[in-house]
C-alpha positions in Angstrom: 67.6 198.8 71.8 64.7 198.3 74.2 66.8 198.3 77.2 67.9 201.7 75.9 64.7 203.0 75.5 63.3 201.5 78.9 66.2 203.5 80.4 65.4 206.7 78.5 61.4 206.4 79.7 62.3 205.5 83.0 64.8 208.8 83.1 62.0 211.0 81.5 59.9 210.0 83.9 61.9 210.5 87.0 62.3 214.0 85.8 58.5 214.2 85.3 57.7 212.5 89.3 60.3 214.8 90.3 58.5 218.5 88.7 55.2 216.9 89.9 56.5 216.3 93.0 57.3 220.1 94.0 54.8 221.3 92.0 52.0 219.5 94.2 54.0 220.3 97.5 53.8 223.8 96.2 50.2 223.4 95.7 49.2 221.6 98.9 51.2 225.1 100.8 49.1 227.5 98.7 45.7 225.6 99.7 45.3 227.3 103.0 45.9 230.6 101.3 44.1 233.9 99.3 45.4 231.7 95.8 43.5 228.4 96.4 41.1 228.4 93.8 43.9 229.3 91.2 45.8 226.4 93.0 43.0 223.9 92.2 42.8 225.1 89.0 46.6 224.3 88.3 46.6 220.6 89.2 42.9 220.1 87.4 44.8 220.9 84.2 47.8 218.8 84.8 45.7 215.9 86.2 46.4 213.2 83.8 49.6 214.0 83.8 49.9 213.3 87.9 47.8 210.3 86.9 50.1 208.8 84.9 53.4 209.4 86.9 51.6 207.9 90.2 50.6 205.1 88.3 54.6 204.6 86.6 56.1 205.3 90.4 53.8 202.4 91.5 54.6 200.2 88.9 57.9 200.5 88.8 58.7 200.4 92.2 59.0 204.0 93.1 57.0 203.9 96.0 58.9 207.2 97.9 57.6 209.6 94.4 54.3 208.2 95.1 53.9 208.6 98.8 55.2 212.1 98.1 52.7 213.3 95.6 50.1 211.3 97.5 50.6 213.5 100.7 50.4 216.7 98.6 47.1 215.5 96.7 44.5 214.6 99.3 43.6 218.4 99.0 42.7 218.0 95.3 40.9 214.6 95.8 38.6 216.0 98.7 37.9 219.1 96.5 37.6 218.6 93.2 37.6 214.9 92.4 34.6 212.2 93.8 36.1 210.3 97.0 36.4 207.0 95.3 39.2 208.3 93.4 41.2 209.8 96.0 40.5 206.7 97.9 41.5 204.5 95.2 44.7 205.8 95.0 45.7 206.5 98.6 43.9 202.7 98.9 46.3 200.9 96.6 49.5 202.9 97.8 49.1 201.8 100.8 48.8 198.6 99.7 52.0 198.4 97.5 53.9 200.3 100.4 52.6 198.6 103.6 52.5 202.1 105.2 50.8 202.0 108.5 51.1 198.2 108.8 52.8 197.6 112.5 56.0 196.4 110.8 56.4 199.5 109.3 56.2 200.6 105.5 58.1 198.0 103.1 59.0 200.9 101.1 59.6 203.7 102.9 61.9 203.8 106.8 60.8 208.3 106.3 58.5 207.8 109.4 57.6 211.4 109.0 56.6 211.0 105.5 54.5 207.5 106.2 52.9 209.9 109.1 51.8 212.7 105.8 50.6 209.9 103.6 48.6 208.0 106.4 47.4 211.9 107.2 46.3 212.2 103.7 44.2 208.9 103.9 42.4 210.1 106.9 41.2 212.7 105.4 40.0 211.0 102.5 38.5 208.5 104.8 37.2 211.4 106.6 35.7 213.1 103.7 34.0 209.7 102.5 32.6 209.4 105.8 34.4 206.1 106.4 34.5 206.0 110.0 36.9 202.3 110.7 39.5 203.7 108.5 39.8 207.2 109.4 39.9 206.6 113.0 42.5 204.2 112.4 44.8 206.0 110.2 44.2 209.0 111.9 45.9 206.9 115.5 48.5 205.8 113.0 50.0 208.6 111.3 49.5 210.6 115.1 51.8 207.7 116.4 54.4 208.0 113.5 54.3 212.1 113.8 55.2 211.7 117.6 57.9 209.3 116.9 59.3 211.5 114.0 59.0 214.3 116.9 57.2 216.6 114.9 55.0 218.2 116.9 53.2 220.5 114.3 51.9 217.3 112.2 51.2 215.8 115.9 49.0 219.1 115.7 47.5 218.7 112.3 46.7 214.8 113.5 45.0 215.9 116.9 42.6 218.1 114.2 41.7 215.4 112.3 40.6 213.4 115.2 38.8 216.6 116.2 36.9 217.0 113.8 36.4 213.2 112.8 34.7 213.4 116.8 32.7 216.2 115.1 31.5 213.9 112.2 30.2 211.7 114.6 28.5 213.7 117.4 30.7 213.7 120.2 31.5 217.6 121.2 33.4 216.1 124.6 36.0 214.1 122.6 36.4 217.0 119.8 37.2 219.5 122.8 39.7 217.4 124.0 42.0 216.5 120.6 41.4 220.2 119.5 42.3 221.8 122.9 45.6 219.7 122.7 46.2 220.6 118.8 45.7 224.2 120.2 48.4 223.9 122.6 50.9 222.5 120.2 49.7 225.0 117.5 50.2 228.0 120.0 54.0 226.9 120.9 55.0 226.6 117.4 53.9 230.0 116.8 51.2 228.8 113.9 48.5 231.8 113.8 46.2 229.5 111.1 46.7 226.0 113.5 45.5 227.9 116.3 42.7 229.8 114.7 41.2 226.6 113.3 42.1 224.7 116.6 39.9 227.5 118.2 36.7 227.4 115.5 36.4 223.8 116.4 36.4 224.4 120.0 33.7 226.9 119.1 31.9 223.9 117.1 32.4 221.9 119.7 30.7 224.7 122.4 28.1 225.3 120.4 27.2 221.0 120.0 27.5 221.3 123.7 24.6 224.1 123.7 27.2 227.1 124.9 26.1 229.4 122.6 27.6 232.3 124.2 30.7 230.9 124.1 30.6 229.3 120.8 30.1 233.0 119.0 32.9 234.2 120.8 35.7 231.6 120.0 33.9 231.1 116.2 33.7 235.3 115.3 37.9 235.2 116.4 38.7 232.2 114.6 37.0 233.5 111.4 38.7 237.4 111.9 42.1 235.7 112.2 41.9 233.3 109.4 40.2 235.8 107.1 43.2 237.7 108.0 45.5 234.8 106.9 43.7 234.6 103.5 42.9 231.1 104.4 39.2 231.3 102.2 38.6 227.0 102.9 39.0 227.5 106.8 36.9 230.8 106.4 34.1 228.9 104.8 34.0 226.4 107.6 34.1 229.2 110.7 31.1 231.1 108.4 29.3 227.7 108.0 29.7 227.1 111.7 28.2 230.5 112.9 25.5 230.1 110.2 24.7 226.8 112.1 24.5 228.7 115.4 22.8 231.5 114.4 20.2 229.0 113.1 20.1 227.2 116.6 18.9 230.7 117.8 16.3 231.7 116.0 18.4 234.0 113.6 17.4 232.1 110.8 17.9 235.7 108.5 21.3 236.2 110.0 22.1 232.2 109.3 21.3 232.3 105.9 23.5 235.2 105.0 26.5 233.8 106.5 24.9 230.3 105.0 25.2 232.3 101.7 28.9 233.6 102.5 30.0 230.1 102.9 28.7 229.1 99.9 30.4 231.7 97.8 34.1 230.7 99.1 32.8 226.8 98.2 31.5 227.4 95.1 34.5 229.6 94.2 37.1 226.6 95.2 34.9 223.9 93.6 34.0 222.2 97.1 30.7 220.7 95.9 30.8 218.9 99.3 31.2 222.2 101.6 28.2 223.3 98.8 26.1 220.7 100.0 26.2 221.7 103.3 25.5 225.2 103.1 22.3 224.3 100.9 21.1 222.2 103.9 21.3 225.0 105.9 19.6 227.3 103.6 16.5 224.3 103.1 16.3 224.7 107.1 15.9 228.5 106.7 13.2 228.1 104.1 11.3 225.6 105.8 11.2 227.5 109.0 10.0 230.1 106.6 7.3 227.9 105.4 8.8 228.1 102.0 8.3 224.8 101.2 8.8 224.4 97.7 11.9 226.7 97.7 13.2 223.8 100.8 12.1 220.8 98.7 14.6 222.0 95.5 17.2 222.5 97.7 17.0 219.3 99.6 16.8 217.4 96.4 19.4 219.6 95.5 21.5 218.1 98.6 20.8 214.7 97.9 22.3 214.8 94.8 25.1 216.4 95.3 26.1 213.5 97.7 25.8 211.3 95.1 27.7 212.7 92.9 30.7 213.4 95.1 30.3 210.1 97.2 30.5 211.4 100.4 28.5 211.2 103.6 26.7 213.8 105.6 28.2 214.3 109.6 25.5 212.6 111.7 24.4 216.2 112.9 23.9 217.2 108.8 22.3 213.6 108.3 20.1 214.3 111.1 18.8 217.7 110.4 18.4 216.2 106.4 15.9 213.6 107.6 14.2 216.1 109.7 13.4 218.6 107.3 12.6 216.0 104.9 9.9 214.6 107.4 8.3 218.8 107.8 8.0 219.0 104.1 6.3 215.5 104.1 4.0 217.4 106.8 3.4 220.5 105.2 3.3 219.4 101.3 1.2 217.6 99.2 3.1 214.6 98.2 2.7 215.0 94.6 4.1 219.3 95.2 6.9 217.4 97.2 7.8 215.0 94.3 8.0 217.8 91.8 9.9 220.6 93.8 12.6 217.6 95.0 13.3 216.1 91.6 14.0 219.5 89.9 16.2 220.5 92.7 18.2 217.3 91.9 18.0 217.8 88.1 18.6 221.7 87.9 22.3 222.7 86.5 24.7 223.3 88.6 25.6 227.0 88.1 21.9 227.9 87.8 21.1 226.2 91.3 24.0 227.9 93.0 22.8 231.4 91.2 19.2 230.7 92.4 20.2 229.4 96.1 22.1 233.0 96.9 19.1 234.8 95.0 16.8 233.4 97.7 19.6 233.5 101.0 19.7 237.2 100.0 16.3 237.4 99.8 15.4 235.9 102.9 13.5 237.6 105.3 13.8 235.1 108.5 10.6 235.0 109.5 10.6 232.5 112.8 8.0 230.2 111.2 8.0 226.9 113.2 6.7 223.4 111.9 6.6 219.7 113.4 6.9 220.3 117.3 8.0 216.3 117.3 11.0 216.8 115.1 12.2 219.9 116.8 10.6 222.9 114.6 7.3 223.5 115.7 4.0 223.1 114.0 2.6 224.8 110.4 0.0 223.6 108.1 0.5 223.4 104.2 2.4 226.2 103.8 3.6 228.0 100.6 5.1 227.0 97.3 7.4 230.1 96.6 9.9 229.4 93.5 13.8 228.8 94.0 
């Protein structure tokens, strides 16, 4: 009687691995397209669910469903989950499978599907900031797409080592991968690969100090994938321009497209890309000498790491510590105290509501502070409200 029942559980739930299977795939398709928030949505509901048939397929041996739904979820646990548990997952499959080891996976010989999975990590890796592990698995799964000979996930690989080279600092080596993705992207006929391919040249240019250039290749990667419907890769591009705008001087410009970014984030649930676009709008305010308004927002910031468990790019990380050194300047320490701590406390929705209030608002005035760290000099400047 048990062995009958183990047989009828282990059938249910190979029908169960096998919806959730296509039903991720389909979601992991939709990600890049007008429907992504309703496509995070879907999965957030289902969640335990997936939970509990990746955890059966590992236990039980069926290490092909969970590779599967483990290359279809890395979007959802770089989203809307904290790293650690995307990481703990893609950690202990790869474990149990041996994926990426130079023997080859134990439980899998689908070299193209060990290539997805090992594609997924890196990105996980990527989004935690984890910089041994996503370089590695990033080599890896490039090596296993190339021996699969499939040239658009050779693609997809080259980006991830673009912008991993973009994580830390180095434009020249983020030119290079992307320019290659670009080439593979533009045979294969993929409009989205090659506009994303093109924004991170343009992030790369603009690293580099070719500003001219930078605007050019990052205003026709955002046209094209806003004409795609891809909202996450239309984020980034507006994100990107807000950063070079900022560079410039345009502080009023940067924080509108600062405040466009945030609105695709906030709409997907991509506290991370959230993060960033506060940053940017704590830079505008200080340079405004809105000091209180920059110490919310960078407390703000701070927590928001935290809570997600990622790391900031070593550009990001950088301009954090910067403008947390100009407020140290230009505040009273006890002002400084306060306007951090209900930055980090204030509710979520209220702060988002109050951070696009005050990017609308802004009125870019080229207010400079701290010439040593970059932004010029300014005495105890003002304590406007978020």
């Amino acid at each position: 009687m048990a062995m009958r029942e183990t047989g009828r559980l282990d059938e249910s739930m190979l029908r169960c691995a096998g919806c959730y299977e296509a039903f991720t795939a389909s979601a992991a398709a939709a990600m890049t397209g007008p429907d992504q928030p309703l496509w995070l949505d879907r999965p957030a509901r289902e969640y335990d669910n997936i939970r509990a048939v990746l955890r059966w397929a590992l236990d039980t041996g069926r290490f092909t469903a969970a590779l599967r739904l483990a290359a279809s979820l890395w979007w959802f646990w770089v989203i809307r989950t904290p790293v650690s548990e995307g990481r703990q997952w893609i950690g202990e499959i790869l474990r149990r499978t041996a994926v990426g080891e130079d023997h080859g996976g134990l439980a899998v010989d689908d070299a193209r599907l060990q290539a997805k999975v090992l594609y997924a990590a890196a990105m996980v890796s990527y989004a935690a900031g984890d910089a041994e592990a996503a370089e590695s698995q990033t080599e890896k799964c490039l090596e296993l797409f190339r021996a699969a000979g499939d040239q658009r996930g050779e693609a997809r690989a080259l980006m991830a080592a673009a912008l991993w080279a973009l994580f830390k600092g180095d434009a020249a080596a983020a030119r290079e991968r992307a320019e290659q993705a670009r080439a593979l992207f533009v045979r294969h006929g993929d409009t989205r690969g090659t506009a994303l391919s093109q924004g991170t040249l343009g992030i790369a240019a603009y690293r580099s100090g070719e500003f001219d250039a930078a605007g050019r290749l990052l205003t026709d990667s955002l046209q094209t994938l806003r004409s795609v419907g891809d909202r996450r890769g239309s984020a980034l591009m507006l994100e990107a321009l807000a950063k070079l705008n900022y560079a410039q001087g345009g502080y009023r410009r940067a924080a509108e497209l600062a405040a466009d970014s945030l609105e695709l984030h906030r709409s997907s649930g991509e506290r991370r890309g959230v993060a960033t676009a506060l940053l940017l709008l704590s830079g505008v305010a200080v340079q405004e000498a809105r000091f209180s308004v920059a110490a919310k927002l960078l407390g703000a910031v701070e927590r928001l790491v935290k809570e997600v468990g990622f790391t900031l790019s070593a550009p990001d990380r950088a301009m954090f510590d910067d403008l947390k050194a100009a407020l140290e300047r230009g505040m009273q320490a006890d002002a400084l105290r306060r306007g951090w701590s209900a930055g980090a406390a204030m509710p979520y929705d209220e702060l988002l509501e109050r951070a696009l209030g005050y990017a609308r608002r802004a009125k870019g005035r080229q207010v400079w502070v701290a010439v040593v760290c970059g932004y010029g000099d300014v005495g105890k400047g003002s304590a406007e409200a978020l």
